[in-house]
MDAnalysis code that builds the backbone (N, CA, C; Angstrom):
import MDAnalysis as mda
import numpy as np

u = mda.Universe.empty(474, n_residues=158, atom_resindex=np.repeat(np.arange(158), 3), trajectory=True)
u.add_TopologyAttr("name", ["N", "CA", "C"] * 158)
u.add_TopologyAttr("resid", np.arange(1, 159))
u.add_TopologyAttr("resname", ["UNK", "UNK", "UNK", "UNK", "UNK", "UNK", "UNK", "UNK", "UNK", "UNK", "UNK", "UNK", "UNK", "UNK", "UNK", "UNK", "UNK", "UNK", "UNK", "UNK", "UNK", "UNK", "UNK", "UNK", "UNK", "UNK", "UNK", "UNK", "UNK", "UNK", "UNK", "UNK", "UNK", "UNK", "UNK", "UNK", "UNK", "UNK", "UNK", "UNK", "UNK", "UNK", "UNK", "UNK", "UNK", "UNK", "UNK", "UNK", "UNK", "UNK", "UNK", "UNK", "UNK", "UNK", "UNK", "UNK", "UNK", "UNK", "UNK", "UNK", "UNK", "UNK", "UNK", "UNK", "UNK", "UNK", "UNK", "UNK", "UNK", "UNK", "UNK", "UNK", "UNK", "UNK", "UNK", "UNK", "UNK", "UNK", "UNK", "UNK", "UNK", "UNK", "UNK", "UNK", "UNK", "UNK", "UNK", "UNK", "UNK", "UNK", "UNK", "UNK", "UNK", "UNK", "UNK", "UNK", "UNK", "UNK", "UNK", "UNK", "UNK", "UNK", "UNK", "UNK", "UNK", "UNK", "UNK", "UNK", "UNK", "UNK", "UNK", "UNK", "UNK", "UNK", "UNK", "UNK", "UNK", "UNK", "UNK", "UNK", "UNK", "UNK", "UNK", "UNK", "UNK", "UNK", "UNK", "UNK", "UNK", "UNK", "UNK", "UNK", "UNK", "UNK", "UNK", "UNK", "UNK", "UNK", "UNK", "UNK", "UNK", "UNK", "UNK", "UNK", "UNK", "UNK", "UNK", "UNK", "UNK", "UNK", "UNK", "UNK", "UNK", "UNK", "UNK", "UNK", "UNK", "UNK"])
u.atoms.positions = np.array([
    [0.843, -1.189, 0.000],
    [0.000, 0.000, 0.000],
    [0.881, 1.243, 0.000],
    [0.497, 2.411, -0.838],
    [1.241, 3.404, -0.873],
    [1.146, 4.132, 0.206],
    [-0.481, 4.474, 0.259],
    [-0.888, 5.775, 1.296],
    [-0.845, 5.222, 2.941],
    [-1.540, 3.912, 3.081],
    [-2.096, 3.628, 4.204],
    [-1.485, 3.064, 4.790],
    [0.151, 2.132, 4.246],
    [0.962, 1.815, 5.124],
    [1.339, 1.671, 6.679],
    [1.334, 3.044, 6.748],
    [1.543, 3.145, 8.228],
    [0.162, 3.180, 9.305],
    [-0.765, 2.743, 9.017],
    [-1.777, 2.715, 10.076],
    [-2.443, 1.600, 10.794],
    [-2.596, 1.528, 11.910],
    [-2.802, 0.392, 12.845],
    [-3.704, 0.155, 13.337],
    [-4.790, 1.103, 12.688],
    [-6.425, 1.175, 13.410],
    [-7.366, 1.638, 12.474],
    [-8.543, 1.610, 12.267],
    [-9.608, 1.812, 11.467],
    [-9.598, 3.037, 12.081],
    [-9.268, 3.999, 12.987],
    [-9.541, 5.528, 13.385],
    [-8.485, 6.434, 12.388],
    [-7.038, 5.555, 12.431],
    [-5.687, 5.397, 11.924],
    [-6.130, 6.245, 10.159],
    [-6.822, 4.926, 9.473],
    [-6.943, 5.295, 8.562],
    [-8.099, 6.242, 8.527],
    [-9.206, 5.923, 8.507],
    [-10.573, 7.008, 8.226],
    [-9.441, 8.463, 8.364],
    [-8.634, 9.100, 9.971],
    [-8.258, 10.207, 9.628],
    [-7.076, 10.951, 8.285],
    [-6.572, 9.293, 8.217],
    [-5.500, 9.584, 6.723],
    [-6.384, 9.664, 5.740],
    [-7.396, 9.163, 5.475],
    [-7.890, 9.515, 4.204],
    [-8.360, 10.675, 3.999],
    [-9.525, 11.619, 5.445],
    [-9.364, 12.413, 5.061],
    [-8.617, 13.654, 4.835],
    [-7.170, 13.661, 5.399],
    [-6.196, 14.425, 5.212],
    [-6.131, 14.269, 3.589],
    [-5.781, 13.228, 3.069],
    [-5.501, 12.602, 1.743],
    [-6.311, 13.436, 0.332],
    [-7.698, 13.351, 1.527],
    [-8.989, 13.796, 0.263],
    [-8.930, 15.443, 0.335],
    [-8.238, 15.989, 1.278],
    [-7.888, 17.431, 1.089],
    [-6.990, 17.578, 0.494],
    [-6.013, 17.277, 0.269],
    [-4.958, 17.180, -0.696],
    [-5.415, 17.038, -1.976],
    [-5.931, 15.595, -2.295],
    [-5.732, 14.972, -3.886],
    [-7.007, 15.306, -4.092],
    [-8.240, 15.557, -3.371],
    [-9.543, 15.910, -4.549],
    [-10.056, 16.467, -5.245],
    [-10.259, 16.009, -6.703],
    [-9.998, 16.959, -7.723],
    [-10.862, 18.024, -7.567],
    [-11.965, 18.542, -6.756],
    [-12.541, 19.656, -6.364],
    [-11.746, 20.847, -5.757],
    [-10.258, 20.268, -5.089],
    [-9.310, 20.909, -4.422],
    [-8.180, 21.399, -4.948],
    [-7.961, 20.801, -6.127],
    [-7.362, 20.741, -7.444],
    [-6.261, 19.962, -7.506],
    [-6.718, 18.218, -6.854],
    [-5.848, 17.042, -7.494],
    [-6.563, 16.558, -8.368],
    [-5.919, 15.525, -8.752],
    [-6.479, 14.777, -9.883],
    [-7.164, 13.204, -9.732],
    [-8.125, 12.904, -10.597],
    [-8.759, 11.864, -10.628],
    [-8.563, 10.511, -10.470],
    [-7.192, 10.402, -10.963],
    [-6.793, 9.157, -10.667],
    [-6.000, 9.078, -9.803],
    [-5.302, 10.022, -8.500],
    [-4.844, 9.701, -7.220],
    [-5.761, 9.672, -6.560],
    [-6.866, 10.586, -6.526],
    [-8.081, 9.916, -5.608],
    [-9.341, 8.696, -6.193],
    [-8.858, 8.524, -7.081],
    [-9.470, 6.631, -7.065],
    [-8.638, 5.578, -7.020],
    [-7.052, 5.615, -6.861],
    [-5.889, 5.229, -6.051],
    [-6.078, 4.826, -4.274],
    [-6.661, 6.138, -3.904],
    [-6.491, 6.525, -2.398],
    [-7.872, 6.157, -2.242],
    [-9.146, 6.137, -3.103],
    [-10.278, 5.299, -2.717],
    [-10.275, 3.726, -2.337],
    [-9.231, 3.157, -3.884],
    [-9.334, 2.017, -3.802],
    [-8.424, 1.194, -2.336],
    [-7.701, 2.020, -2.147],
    [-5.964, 1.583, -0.417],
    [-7.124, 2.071, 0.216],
    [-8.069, 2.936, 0.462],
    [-9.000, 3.165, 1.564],
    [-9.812, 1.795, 2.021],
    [-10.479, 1.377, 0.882],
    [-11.636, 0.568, 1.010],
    [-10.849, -1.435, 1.445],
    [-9.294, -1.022, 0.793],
    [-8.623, -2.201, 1.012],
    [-8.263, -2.405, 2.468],
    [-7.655, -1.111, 3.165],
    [-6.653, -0.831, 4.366],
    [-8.384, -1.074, 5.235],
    [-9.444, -0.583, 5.178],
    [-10.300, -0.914, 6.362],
    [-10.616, -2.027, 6.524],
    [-11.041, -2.826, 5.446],
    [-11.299, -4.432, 5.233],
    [-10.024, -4.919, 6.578],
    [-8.991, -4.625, 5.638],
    [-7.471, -5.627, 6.121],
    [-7.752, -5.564, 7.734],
    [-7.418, -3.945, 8.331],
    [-7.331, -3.738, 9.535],
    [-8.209, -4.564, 10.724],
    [-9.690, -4.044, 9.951],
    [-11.392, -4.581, 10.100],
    [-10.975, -6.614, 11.013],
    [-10.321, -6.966, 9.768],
    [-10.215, -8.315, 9.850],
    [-9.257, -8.310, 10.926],
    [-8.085, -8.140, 11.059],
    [-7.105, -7.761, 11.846],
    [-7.603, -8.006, 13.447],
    [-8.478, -7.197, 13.457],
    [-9.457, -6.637, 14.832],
    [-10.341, -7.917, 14.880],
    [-10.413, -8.488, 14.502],
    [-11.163, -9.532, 14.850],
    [-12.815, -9.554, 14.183],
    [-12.989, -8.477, 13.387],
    [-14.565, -8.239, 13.360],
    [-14.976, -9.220, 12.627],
    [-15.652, -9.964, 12.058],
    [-16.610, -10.818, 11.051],
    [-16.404, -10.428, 10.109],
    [-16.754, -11.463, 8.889],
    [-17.128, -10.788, 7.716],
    [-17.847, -9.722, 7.209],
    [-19.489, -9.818, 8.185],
    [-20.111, -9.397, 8.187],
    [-19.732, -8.098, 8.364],
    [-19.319, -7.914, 9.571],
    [-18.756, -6.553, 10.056],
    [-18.120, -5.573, 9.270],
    [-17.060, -6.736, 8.678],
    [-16.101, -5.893, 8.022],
    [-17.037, -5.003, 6.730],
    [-17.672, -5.653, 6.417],
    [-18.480, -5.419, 4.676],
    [-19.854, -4.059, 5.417],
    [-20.210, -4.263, 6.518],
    [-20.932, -2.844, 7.298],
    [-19.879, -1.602, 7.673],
    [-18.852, -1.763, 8.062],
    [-17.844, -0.893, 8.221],
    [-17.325, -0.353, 7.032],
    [-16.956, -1.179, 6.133],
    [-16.855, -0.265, 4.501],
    [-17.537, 0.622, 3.886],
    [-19.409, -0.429, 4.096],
    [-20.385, 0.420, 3.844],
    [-20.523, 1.692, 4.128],
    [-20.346, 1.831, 5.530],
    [-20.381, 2.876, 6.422],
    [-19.429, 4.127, 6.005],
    [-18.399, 3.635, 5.798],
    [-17.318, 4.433, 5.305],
    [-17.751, 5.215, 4.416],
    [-18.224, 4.352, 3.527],
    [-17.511, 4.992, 1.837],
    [-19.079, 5.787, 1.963],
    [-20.067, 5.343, 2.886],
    [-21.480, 6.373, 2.800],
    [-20.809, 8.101, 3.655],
    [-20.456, 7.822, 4.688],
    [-20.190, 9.131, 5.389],
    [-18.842, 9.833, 4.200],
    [-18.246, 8.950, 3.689],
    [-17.190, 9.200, 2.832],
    [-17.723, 10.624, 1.413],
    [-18.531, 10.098, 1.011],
    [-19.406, 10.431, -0.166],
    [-20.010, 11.349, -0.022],
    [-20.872, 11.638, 1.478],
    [-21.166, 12.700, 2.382],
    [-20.588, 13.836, 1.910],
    [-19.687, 13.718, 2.711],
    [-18.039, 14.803, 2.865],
    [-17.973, 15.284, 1.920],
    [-17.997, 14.491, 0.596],
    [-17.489, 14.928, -0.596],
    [-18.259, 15.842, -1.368],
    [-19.521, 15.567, -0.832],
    [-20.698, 16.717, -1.462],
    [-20.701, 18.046, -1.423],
    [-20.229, 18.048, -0.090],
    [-20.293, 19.421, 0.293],
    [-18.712, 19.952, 0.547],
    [-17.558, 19.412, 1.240],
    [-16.451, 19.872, 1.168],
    [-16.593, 20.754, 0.256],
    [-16.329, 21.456, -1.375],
    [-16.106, 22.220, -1.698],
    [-16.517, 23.613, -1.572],
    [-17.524, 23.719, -0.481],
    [-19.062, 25.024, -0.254],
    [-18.219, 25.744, 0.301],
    [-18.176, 27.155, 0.461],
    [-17.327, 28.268, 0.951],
    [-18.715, 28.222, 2.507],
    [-17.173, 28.320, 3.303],
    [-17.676, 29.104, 4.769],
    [-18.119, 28.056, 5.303],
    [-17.992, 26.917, 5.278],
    [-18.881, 26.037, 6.195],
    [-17.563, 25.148, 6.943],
    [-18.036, 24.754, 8.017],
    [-17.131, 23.798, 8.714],
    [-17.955, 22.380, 9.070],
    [-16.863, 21.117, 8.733],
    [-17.584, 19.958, 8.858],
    [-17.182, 19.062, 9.735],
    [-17.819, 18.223, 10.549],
    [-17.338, 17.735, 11.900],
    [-18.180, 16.621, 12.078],
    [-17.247, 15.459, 12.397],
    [-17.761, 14.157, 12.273],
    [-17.573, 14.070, 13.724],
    [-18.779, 13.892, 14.895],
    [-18.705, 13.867, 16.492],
    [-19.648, 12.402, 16.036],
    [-19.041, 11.399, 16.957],
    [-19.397, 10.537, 17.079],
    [-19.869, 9.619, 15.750],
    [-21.251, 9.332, 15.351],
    [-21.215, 8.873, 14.364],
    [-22.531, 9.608, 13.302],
    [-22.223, 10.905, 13.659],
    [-22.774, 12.077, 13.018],
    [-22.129, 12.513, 12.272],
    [-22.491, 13.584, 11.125],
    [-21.557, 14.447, 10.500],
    [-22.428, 15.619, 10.563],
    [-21.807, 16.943, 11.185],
    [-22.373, 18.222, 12.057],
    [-21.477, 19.483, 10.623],
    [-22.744, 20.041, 10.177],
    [-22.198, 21.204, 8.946],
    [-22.636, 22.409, 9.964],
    [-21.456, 23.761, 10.563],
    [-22.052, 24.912, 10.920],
    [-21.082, 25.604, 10.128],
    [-21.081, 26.957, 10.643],
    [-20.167, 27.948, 9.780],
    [-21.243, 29.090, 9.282],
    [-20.998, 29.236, 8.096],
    [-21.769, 30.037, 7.534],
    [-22.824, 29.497, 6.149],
    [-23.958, 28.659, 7.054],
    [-24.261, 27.781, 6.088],
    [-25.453, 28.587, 5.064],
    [-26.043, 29.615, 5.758],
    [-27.530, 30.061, 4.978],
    [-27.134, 30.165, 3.295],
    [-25.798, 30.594, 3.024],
    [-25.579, 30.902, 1.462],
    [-25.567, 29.884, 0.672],
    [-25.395, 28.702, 1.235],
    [-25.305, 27.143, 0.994],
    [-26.108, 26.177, 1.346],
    [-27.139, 27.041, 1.414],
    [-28.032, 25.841, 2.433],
    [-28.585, 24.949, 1.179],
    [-29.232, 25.416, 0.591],
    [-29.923, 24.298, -0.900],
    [-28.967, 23.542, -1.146],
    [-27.798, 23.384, -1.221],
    [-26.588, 22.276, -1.734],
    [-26.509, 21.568, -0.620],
    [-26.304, 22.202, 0.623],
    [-26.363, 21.934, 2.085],
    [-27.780, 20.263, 2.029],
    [-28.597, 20.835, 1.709],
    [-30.224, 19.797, 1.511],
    [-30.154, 18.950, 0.487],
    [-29.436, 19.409, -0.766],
    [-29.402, 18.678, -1.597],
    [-28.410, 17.233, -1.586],
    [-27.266, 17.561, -0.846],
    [-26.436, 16.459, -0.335],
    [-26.770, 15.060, 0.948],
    [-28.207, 15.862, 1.207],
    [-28.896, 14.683, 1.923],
    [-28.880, 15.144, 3.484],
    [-28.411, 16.482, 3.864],
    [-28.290, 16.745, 4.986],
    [-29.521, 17.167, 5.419],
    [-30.029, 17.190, 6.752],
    [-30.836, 17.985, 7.561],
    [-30.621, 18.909, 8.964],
    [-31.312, 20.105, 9.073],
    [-31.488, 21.065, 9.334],
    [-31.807, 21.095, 11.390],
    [-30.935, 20.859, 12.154],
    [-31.638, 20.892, 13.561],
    [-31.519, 22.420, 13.895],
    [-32.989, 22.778, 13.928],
    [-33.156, 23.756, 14.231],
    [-32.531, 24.644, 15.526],
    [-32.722, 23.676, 16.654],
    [-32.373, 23.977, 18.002],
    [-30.749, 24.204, 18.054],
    [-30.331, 23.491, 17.500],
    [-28.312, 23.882, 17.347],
    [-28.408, 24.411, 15.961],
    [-28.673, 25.118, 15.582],
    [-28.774, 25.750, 14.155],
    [-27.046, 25.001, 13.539],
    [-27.642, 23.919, 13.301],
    [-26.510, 23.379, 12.604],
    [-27.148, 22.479, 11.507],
    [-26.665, 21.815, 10.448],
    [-27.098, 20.697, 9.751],
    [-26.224, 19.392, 10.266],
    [-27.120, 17.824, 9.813],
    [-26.451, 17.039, 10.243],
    [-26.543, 16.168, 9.283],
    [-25.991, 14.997, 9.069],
    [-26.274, 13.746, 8.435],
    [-25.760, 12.829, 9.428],
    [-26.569, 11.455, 9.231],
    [-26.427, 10.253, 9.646],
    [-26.748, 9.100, 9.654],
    [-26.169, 7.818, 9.402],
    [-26.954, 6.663, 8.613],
    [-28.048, 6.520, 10.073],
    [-29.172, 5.765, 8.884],
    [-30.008, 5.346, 10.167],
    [-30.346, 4.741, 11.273],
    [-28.727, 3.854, 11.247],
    [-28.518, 2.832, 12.348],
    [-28.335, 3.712, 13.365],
    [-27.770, 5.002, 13.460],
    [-27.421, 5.401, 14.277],
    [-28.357, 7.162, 14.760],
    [-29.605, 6.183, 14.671],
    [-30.988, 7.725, 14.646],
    [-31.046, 7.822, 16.195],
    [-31.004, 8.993, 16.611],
    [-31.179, 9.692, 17.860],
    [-32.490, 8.961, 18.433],
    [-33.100, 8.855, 20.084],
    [-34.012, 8.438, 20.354],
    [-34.787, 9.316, 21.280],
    [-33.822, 10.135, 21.632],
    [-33.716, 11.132, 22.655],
    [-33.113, 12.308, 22.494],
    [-33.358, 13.800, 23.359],
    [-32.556, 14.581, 23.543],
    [-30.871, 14.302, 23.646],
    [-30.060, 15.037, 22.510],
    [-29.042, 14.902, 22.583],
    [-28.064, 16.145, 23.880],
    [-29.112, 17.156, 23.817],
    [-28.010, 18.268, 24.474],
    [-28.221, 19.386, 23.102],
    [-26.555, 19.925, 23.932],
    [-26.763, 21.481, 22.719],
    [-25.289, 20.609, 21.919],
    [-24.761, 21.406, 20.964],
    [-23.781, 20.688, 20.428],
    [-22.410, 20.832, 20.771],
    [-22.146, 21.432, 21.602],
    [-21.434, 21.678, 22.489],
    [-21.184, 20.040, 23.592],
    [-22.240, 19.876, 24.193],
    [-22.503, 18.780, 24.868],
    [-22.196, 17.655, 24.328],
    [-22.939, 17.533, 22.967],
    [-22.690, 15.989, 22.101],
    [-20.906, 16.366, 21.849],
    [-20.403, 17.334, 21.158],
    [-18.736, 17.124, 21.258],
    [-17.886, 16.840, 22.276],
    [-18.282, 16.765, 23.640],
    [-17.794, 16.633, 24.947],
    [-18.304, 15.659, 24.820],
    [-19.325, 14.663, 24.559],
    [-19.279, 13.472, 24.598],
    [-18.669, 12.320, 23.920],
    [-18.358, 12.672, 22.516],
    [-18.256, 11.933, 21.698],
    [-16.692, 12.243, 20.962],
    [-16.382, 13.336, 21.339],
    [-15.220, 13.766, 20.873],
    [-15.632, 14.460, 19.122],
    [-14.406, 14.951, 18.555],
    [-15.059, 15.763, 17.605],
    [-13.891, 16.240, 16.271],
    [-14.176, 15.629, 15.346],
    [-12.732, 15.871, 14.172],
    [-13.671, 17.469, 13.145],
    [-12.827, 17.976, 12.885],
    [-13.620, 19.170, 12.080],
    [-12.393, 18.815, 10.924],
    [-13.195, 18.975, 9.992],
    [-12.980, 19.124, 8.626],
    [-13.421, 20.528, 7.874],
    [-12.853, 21.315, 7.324],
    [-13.019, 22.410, 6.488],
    [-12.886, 22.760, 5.774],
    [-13.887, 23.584, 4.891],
    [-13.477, 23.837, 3.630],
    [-12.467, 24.378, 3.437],
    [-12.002, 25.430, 2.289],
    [-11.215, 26.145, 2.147],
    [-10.046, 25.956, 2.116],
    [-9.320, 24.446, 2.144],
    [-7.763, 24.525, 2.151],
    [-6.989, 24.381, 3.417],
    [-8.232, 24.291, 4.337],
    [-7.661, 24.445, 5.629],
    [-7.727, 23.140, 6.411],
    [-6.360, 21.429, 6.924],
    [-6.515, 20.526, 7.145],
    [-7.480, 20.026, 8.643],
    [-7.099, 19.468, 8.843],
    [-7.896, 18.284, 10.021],
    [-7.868, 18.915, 10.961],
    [-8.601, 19.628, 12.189],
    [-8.062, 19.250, 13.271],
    [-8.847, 18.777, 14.164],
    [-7.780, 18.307, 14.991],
    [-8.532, 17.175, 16.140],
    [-8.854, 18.202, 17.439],
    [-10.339, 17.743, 17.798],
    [-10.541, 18.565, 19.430],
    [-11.685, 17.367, 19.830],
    [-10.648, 17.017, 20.940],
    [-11.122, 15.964, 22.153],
    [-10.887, 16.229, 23.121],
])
């Protein structure tokens, strides 16, 4: 493996790739065939690890799923000016300056919580049942990676 070499955990990779996909995506201005390179070592390196860890088959082939869905997410909207994107737990949380973006914002499959004036996405395995808090609260719980537009990389706040 070129990219994923060095990683020892399914957290390992998910955060290399998306360092990777700020770099090489051709929305960012890489090119097409390093990021279907770095798709294909993505979807290989979680399997491998996946197995590694002991998970099932099963598992492993829901964890890919999972991936390459929140993956695809990201990718919709990453290019929108002014917005910041943040994967807390097993959410993905859009705030910033979303009103100028909001129709692309909806169109990428996201929705609108009024009460944290934020947008969110999330597969349905993982649908709220209850009051979460303010969003403040859910990042103190769950810990919290922000992703941003604009050129600007990863950072971690836990």
């Amino acid at each position: 493996m070129k990219y994923f070499s060095g990683c020892n955990t399914l957290e390992d990779v998910k955060k290399l790739y998306k360092q990777l996909a700020l770099e090489h995506h051709p929305d960012r201005g890489g090119d097409t065939a390093t990021m279907q390179e770095i798709n294909k070592e993505y979807a290989f390196a979680c399997a491998f690890i996946s197995k590694n860890e002991g998970m099932t088959d099963a598992e492993v082939d829901q964890e890919l799923k999972m991936s390459e869905e929140y993956r695809q997410k990201i990718e919709q909207i990453i290019h929108l000016p002014g917005i910041i994107i943040e994967i807390v737990g097993n959410w993905i949380w859009v705030t910033g300056d979303t009103r100028a973006v909001k129709d692309a914002i909806k169109a990428a499959g996201y929705f609108f919580a009024s009460q944290k004036k934020a947008w969110y996405y999330r597969n349905e395995a993982f649908r709220s049942h209850g009051k979460g808090g303010t969003l403040e609260q859910i990042r103190a719980k769950y810990g919290s990676q922000s992703v941003a537009s604009q050129g600007r990389k990863i950072i971690d706040q836990e």
